[in-house]
N, CA, C and O atoms as CSV, one atom per row, in Angstrom:
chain,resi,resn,atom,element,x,y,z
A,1,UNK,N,N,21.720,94.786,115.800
A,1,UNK,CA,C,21.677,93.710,114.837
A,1,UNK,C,C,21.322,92.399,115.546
A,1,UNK,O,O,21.925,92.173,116.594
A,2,UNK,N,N,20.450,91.532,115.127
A,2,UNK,CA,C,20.055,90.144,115.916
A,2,UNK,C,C,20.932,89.031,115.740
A,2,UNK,O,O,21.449,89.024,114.623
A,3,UNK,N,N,21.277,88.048,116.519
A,3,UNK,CA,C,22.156,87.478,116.062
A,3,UNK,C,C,21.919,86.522,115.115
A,3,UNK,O,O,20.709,86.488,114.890
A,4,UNK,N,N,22.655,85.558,114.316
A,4,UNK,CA,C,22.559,84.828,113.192
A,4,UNK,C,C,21.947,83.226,114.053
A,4,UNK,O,O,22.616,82.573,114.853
A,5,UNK,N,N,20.950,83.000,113.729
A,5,UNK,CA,C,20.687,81.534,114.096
A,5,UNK,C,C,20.497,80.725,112.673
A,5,UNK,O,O,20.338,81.134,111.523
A,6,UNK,N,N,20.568,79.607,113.152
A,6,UNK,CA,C,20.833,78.003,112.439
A,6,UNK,C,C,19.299,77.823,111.538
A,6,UNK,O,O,18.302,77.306,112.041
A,7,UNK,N,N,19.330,78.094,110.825
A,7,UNK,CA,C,17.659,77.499,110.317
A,7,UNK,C,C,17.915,76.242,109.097
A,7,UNK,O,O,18.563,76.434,108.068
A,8,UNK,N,N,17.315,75.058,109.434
A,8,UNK,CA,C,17.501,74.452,107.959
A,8,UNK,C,C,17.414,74.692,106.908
A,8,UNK,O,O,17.453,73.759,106.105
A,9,UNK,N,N,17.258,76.035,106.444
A,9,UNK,CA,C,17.528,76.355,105.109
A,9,UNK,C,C,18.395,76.868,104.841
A,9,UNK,O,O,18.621,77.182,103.672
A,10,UNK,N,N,19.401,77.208,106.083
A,10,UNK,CA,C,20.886,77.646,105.953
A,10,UNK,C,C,22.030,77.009,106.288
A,10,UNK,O,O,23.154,77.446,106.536
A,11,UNK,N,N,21.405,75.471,106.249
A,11,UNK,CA,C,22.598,74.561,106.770
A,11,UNK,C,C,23.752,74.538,105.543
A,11,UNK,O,O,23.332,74.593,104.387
A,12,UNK,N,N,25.157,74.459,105.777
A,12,UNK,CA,C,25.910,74.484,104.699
A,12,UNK,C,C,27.107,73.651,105.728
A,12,UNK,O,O,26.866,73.526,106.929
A,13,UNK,N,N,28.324,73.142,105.157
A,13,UNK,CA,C,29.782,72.935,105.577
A,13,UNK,C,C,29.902,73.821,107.037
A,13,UNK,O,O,29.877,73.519,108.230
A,14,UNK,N,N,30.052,75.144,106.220
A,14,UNK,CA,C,30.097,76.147,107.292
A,14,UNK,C,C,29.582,75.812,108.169
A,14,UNK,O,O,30.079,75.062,109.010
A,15,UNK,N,N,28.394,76.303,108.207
A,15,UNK,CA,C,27.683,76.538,109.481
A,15,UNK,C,C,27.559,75.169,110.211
A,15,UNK,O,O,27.360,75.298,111.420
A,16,UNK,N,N,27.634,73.805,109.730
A,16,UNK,CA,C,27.650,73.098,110.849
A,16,UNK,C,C,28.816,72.307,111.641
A,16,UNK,O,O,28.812,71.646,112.679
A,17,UNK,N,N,30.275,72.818,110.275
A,17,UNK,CA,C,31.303,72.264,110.748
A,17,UNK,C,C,31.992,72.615,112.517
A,17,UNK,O,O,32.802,71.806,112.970
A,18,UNK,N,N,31.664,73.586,113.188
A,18,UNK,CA,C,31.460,73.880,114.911
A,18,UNK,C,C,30.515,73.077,115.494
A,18,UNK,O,O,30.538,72.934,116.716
A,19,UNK,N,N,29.379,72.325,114.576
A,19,UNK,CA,C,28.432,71.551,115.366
A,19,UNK,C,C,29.020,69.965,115.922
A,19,UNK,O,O,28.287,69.348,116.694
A,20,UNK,N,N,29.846,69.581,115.662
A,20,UNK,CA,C,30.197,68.097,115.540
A,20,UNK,C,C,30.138,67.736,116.839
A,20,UNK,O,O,29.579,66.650,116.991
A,21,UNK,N,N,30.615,68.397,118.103
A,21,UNK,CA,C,30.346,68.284,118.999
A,21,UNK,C,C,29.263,68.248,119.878
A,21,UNK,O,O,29.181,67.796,121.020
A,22,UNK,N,N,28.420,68.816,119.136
A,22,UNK,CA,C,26.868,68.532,119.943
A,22,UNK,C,C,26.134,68.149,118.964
A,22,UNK,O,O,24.948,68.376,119.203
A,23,UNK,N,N,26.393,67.457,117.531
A,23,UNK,CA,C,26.000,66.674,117.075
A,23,UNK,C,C,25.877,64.955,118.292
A,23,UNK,O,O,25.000,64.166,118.644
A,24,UNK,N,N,27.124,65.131,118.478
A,24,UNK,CA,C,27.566,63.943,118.798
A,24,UNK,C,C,26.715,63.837,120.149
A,24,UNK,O,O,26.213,62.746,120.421
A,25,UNK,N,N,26.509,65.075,121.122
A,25,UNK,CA,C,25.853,64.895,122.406
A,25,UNK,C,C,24.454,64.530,121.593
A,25,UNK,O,O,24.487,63.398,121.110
A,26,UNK,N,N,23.516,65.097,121.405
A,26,UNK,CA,C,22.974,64.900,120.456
A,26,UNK,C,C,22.318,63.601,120.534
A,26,UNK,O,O,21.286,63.254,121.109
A,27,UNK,N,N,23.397,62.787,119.618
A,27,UNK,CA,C,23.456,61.640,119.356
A,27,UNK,C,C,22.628,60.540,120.339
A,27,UNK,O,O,21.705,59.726,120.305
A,28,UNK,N,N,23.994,61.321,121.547
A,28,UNK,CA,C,23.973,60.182,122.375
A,28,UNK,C,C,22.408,60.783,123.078
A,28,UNK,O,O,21.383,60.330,122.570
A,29,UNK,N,N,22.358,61.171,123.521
A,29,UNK,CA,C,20.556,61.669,124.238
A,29,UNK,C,C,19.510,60.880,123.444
A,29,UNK,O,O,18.665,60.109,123.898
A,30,UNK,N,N,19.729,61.218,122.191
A,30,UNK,CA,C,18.550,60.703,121.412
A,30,UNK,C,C,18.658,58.942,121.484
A,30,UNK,O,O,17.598,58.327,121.601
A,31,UNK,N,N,19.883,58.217,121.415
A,31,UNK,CA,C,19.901,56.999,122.195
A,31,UNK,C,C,19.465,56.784,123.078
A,31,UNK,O,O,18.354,56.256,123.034
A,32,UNK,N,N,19.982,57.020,124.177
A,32,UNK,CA,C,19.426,56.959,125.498
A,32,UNK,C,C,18.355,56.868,126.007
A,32,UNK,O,O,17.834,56.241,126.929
A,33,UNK,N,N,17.977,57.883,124.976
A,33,UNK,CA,C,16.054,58.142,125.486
A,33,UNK,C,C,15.366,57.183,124.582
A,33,UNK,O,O,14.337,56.618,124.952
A,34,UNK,N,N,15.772,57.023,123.681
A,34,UNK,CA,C,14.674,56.325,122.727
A,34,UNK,C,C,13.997,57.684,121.924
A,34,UNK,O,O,13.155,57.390,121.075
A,35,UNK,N,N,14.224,58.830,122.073
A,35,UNK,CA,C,13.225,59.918,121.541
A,35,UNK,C,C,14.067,61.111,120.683
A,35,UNK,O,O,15.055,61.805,120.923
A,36,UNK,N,N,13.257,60.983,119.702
A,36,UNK,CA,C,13.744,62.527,119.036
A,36,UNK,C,C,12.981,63.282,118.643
A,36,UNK,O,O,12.012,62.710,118.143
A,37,UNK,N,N,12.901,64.894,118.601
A,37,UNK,CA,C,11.698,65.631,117.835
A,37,UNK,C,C,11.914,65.516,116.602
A,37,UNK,O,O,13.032,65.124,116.266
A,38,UNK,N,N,10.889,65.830,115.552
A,38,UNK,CA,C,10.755,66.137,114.282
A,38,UNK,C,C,11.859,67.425,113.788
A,38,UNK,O,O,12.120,67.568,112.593
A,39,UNK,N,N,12.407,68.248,114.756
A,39,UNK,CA,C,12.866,69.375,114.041
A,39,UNK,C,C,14.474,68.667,114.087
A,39,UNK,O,O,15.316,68.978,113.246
A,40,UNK,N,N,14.714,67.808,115.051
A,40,UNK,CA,C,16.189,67.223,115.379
A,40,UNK,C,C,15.995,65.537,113.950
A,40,UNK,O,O,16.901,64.738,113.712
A,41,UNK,N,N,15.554,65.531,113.751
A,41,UNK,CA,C,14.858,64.384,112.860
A,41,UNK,C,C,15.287,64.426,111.205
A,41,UNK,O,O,15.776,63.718,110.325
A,42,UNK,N,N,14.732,65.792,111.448
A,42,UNK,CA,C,15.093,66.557,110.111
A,42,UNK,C,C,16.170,67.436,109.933
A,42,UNK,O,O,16.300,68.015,108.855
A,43,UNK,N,N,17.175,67.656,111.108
A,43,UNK,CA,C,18.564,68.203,111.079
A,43,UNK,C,C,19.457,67.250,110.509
A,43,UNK,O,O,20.392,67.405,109.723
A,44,UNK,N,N,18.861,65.952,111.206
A,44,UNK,CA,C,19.882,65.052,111.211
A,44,UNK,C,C,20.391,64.215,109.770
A,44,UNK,O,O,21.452,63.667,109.471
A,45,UNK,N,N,18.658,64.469,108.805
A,45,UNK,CA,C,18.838,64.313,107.062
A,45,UNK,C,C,19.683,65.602,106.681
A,45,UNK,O,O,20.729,65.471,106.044
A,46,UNK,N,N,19.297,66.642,107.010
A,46,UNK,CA,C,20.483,67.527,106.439
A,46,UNK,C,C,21.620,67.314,106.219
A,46,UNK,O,O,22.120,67.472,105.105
A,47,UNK,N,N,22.171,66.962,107.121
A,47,UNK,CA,C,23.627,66.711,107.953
A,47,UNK,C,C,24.142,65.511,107.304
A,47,UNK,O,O,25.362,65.596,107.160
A,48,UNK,N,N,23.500,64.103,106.732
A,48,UNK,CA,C,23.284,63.674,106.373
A,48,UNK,C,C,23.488,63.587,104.442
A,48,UNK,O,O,23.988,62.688,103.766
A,49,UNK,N,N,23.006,64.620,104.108
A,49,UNK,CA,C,22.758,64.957,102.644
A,49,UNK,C,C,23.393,65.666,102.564
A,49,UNK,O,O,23.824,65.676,101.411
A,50,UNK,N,N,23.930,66.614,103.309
A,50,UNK,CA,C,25.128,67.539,102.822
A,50,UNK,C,C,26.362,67.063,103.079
A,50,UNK,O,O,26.471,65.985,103.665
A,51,UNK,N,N,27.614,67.870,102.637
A,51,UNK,CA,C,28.589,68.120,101.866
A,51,UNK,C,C,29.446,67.828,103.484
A,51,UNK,O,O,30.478,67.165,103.588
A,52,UNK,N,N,28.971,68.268,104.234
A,52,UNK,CA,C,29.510,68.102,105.876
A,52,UNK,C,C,30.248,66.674,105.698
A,52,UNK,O,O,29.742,65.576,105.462
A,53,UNK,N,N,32.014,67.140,105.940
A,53,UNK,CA,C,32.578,65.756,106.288
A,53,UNK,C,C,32.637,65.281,108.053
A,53,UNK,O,O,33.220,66.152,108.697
A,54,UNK,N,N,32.285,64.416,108.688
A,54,UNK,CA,C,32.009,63.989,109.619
A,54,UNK,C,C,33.520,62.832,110.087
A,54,UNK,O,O,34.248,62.190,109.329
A,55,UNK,N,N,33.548,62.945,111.632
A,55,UNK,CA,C,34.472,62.202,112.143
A,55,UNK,C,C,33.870,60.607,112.187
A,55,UNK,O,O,32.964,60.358,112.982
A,56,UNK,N,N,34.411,59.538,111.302
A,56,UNK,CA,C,34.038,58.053,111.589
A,56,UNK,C,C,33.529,57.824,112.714
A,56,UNK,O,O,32.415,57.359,112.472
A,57,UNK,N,N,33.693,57.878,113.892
A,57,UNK,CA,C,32.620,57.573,114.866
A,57,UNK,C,C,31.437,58.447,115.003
A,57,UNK,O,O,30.517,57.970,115.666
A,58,UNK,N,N,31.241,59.867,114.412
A,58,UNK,CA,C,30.178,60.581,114.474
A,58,UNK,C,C,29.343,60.069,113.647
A,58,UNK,O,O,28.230,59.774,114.084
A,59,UNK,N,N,29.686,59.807,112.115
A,59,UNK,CA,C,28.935,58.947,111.356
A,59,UNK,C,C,28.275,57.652,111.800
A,59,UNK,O,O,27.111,57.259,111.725
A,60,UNK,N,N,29.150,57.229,112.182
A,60,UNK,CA,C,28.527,55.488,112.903
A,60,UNK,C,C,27.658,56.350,113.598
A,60,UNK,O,O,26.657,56.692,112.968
A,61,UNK,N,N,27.778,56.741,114.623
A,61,UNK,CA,C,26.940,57.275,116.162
A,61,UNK,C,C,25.246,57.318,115.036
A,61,UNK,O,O,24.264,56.610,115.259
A,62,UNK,N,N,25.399,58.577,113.630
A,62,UNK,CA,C,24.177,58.807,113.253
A,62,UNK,C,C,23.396,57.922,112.378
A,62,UNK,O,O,22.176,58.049,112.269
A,63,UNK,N,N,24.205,56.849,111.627
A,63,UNK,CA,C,23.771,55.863,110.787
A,63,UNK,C,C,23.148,55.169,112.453
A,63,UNK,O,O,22.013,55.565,112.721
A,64,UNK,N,N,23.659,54.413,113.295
A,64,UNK,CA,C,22.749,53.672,114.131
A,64,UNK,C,C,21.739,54.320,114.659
A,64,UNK,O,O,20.850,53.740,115.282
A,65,UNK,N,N,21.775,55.778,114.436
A,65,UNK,CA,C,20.363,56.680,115.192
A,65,UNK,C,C,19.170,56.225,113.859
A,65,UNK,O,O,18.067,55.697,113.998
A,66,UNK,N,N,19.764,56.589,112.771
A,66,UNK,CA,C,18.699,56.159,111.723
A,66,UNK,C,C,18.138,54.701,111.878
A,66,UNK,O,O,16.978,54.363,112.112
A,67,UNK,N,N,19.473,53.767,111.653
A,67,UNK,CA,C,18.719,52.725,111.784
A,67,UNK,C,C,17.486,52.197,112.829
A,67,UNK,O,O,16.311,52.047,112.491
A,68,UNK,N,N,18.030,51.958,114.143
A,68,UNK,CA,C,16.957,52.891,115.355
A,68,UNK,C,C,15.440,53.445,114.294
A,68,UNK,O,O,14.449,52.717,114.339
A,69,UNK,N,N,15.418,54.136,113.815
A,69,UNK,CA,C,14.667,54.973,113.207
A,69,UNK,C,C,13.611,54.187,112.591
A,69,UNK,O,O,12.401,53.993,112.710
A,70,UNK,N,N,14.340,53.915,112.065
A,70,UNK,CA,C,13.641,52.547,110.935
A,70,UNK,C,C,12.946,51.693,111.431
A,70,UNK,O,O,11.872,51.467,110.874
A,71,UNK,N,N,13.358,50.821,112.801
A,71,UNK,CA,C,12.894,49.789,113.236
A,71,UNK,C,C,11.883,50.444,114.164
A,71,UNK,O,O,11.157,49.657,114.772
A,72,UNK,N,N,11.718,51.640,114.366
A,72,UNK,CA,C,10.980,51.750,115.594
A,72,UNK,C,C,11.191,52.253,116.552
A,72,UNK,O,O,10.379,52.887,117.226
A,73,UNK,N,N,12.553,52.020,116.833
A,73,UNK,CA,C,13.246,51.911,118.431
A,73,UNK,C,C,13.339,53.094,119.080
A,73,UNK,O,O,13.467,53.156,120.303
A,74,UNK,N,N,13.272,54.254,118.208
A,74,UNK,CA,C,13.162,55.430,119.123
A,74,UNK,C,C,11.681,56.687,118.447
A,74,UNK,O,O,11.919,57.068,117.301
A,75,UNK,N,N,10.879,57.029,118.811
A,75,UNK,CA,C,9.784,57.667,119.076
A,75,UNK,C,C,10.300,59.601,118.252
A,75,UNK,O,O,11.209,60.398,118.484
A,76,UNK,N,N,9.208,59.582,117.366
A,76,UNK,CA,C,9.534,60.815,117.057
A,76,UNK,C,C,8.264,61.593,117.538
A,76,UNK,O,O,7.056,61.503,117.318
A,77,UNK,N,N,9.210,62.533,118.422
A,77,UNK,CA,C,7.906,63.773,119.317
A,77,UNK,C,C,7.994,64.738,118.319
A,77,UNK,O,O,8.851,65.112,117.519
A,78,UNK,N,N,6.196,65.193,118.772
A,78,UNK,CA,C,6.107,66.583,118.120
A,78,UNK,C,C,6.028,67.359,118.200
A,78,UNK,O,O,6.024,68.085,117.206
């Protein structure tokens, strides 16, 4: 049997409530660098739009990645 991977069309509570922790690394990388890919880009609206309750500083951490976003400040690779 193969094992179960993460695809954005199966993001739910579930499946990302174990992620919070490397959400958060995550986070911080994509700061750091200034850079995020398109596939981490579009995790991060998921995560975002879903039902996922998040720890107050994880939220902050991803609202300032967006904002970032907005202005420019970090580079989306493809």
């Amino acid at each position: 049997m193969l094992p179960q991977t993460l695809s954005f069309n199966t993001l739910t509570p579930e499946t990302l409530a174990p992620t919070e922790q490397s959400l958060q690394q995550i986070v911080r990388r994509v700061l750091s660098t200034g850079r995020i890919t398109t596939a981490e880009r579009i995790w991060f609206h998921r995560i975002i739009l879903s039902d996922l309750t998040l720890a107050p500083e994880t939220l902050t951490q991803v609202r300032l990645l967006f904002d970032r976003l907005q202005m420019g400040l970090i580079k989306v690779l493809d």
